[in-house]
N, C-alpha and C positions, 0 to 999 in steps of 0.2 A: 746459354750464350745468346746475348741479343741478336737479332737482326743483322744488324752492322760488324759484328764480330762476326756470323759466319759468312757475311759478306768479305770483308778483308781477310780470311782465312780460305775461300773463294782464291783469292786473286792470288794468296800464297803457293794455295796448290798448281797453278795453272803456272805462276811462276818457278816453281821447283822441277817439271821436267813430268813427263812418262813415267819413269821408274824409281823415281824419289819422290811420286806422289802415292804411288803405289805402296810401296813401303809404307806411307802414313796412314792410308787407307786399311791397312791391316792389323791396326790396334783401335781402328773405331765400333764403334757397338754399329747396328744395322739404320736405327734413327738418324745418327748422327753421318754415316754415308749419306742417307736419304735427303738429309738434308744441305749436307756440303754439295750434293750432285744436284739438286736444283737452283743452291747460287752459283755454281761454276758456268751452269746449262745459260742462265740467267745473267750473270755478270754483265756484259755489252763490253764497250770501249771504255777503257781508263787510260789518263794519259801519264806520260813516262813520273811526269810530277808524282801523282798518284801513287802510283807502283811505286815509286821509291820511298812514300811517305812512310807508305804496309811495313816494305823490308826492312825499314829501319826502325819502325816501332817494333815488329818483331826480334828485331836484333838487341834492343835493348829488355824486352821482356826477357831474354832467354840467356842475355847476360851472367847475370848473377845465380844461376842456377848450377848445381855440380849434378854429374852422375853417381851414384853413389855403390851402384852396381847391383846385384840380385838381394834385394833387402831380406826374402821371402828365407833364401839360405842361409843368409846371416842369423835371422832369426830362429831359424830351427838348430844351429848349433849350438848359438848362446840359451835356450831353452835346454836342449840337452845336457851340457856340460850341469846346467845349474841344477836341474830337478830329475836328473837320469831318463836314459831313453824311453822307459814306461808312460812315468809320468808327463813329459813334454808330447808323448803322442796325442795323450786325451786335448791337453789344450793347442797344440797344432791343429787338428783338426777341426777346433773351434775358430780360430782367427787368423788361417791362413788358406784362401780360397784354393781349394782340390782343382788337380789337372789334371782328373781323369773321369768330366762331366760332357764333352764335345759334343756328343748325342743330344742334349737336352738345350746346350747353347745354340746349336744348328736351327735349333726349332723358332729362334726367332729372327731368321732371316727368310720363313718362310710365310706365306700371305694363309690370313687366317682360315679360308674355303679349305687349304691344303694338311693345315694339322689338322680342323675339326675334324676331316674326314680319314685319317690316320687313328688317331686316338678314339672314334664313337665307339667303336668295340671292345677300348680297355676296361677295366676295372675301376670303379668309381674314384678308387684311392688313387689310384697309380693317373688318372689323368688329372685329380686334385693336386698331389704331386708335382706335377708337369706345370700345369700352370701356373702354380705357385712361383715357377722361377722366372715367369714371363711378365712382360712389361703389362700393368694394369690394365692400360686400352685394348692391348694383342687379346688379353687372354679373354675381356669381356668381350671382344668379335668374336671368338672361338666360344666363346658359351652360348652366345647367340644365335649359334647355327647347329648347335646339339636340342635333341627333344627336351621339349620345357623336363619332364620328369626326371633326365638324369641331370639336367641346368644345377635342379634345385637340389638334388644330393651333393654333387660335385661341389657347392659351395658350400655346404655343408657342414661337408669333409675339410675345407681349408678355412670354415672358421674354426675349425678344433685343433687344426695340425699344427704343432708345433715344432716339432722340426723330422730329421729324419734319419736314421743310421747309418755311415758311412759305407755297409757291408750291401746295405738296399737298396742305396743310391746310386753305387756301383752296379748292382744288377740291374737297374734300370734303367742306365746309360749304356747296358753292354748291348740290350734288346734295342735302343734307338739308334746307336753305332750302328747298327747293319745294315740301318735303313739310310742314312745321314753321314758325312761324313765334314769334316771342318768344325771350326769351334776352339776355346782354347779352356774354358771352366764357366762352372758356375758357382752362385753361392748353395752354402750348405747347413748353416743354422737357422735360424727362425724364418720361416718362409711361407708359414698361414699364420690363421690368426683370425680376431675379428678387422683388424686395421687392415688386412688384403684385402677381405671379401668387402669392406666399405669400399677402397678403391676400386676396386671391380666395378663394384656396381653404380658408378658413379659416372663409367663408361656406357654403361648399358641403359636403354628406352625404360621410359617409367612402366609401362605396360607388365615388363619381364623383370624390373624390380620388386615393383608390388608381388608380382608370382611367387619368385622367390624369396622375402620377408614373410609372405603368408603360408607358405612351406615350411619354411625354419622355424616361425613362432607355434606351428602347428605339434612340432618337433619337443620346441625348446624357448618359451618366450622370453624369457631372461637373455639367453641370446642375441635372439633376433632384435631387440631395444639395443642393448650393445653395439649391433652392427648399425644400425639404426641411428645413433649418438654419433658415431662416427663417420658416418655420411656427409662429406659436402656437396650439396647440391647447387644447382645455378644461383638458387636465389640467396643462397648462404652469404655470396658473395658482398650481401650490402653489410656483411657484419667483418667486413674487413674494415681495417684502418684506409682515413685518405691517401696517407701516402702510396700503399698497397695498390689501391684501385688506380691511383694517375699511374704507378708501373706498368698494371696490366693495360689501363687506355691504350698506353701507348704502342702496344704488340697488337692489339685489334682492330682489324678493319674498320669504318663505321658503318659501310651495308652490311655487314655480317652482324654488328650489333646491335642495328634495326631490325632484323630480324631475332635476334636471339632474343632481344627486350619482350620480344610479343606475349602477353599473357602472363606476362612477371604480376610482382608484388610491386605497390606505388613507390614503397619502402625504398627498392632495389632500384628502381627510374629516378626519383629524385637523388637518393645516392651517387649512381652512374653524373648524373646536370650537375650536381653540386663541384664535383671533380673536374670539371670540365672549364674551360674559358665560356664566358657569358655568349659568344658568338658562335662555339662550335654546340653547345648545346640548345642554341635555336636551330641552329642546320641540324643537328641527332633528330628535335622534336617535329621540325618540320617533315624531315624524310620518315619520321615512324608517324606521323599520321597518315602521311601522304601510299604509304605502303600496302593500306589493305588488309583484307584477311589473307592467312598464312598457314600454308600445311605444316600441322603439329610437326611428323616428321623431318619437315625441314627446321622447325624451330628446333627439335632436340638434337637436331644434327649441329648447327650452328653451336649449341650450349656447348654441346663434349666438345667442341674446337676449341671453345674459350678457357674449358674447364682442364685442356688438357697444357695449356698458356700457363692457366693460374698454377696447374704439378709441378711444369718446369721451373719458375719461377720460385716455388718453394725448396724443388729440391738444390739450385743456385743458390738458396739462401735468403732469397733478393724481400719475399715475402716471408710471414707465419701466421697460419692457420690457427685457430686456436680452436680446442672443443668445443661441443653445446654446450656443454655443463661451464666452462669457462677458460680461458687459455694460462698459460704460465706467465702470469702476467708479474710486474714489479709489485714491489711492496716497503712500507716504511716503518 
């Protein structure tokens, strides 16, 4: 959601009351709290104009929509009736997310210092596992703060993991239950891979990439190239399409992208100018000389911010990524 929608959605909640924002608050993931609670915090003064503009564009969005009622049930019956109870279990449990995960979903409402330090004791699989269900940036903070040696197992382990049994999955939400409680599922089929641990590590400082790519290939280099290909990094970004890049302009600060600029490729600066109006990219070029040198970690800090712009954006839709190797592009 851009800017401006969780802005007017902001004004929504603060218009619908204490207890009927509550209520909506409790179908959001832990981001998307985090983020409606800084436009709410943030909102200021809108006038009644305003406020009535919100309500009635939401009144018309939500017009034409029915309730259709528990589709998840619906669907486990007409599976059944069609392929008998045997057979419809196997594929239930393939495309209908399990509600008996809370343990594992709990784990990302909490701040990463608090799992790492829960989990450094587990077993390499069972916290590959674990993070495997967590949002790619979460889980790269929680690797971060494990010793580099079990870092580079635990990724591993989920670029090979492919999915997991529902019989183990269940044991291992019954051991986090005890410790956690809230939550409502999580997913339960493909959940490593080489395409996780790229994301991961996409979150994570170059420093403790390289660590980990020279672990893995040390392992398995076929692998580690795989994970490798599948990596977008900052500078990837100049192999996005124009359109692409004026999307993400628009959600970035431009001190934060004077700073993230630093130490790029020329490739990826003249890309970023070319997207820009002729006037804001003399103000981009003047402030990034004007800037100075720049602690690396501040720049990589800055990158994951933009890098985590460009996830949202694709998982919206709004952008596409394509491989190194090449994207799914058209053809005639």
């Amino acid at each position: 959601m851009s800017d401006e929608g969780v802005r007017k959605s902001a004004a929504l909640m603060l218009a619908l009351g204490q207890d009927e924002a509550a209520q909506v608050m409790k179908y959001l993931e832990p981001k998307e709290v985090q983020r409606l609670g800084v436009a709410m915090a943030n909102l200021g003064h809108l006038s009644r104009e305003q406020m009535e503009a919100i309500l009635e564009e939401f009144q018309q969005e939500t017009a034409g929509r029915l309730n259709l009622g528990d589709t998840d049930e619906y669907l486990r019956a007409v599976l059944s009736k069609a392929l008998g109870d045997d057979k419809a279990m196997h594929i239930i449990e393939r495309i209908i997310h399990s509600e008996d995960n809370s343990g594992i979903k709990s784990l990302k409402w909490l701040d990463a210092g608090t799992v790492a330090e829960m989990i450094r004791n587990e077993h390499p699989q069972i916290i590959a596992t674990i993070l495997a269900h967590l949002e790619r940036d979460h889980a790269g903070a929680i690797l971060g703060l494990l010793p580099e040696r079990l870092r580079n197992d635990v990724l591993m382990r989920i670029a090979t993991l492919e999915g997991v049994q529902p019989m183990a999955m269940r044991e291992l939400n019954d051991v986090l239950a005890n410790l956690l409680a809230g939550g409502e599922h999580a997913r339960k089929g493909g959940l490593g891979g080489v395409k996780a641990v790229a994301e991961i590590l996409n979150f994570m400082g170059s420093a403790m990439e390289s660590s980990v790519l020279e672990s893995i290939r040390a392992y398995d280099n076929e692998l580690a190239q795989r994970i490798q290909d599948e990596m977008f990094t900052f500078d990837d970004i100049a192999r996005l399409d124009d359109r692409s890049i004026q999307l993400l302009l628009r959600e970035v600060p431009s001190e934060a992208l004077v700073v993230a600029l630093k130490g790029t490729s020329q490739e990826l600066k003249d890309k970023i100018f070319k997207n820009m109006s002729s006037r804001a990219a003399e103000a981009l070029k003047e402030d990034f000389e004007a800037k100075g040198p720049v602690r690396l970690s501040e720049v990589e800090a800055q990158q994951k911010e933009i890098l985590k712009i460009v996830r949202r954006l694709v998982e919206e839709g709004q952008i596409v990524i394509g491989g190194k190797g090449g994207g799914d592009g058209m053809v005639e």
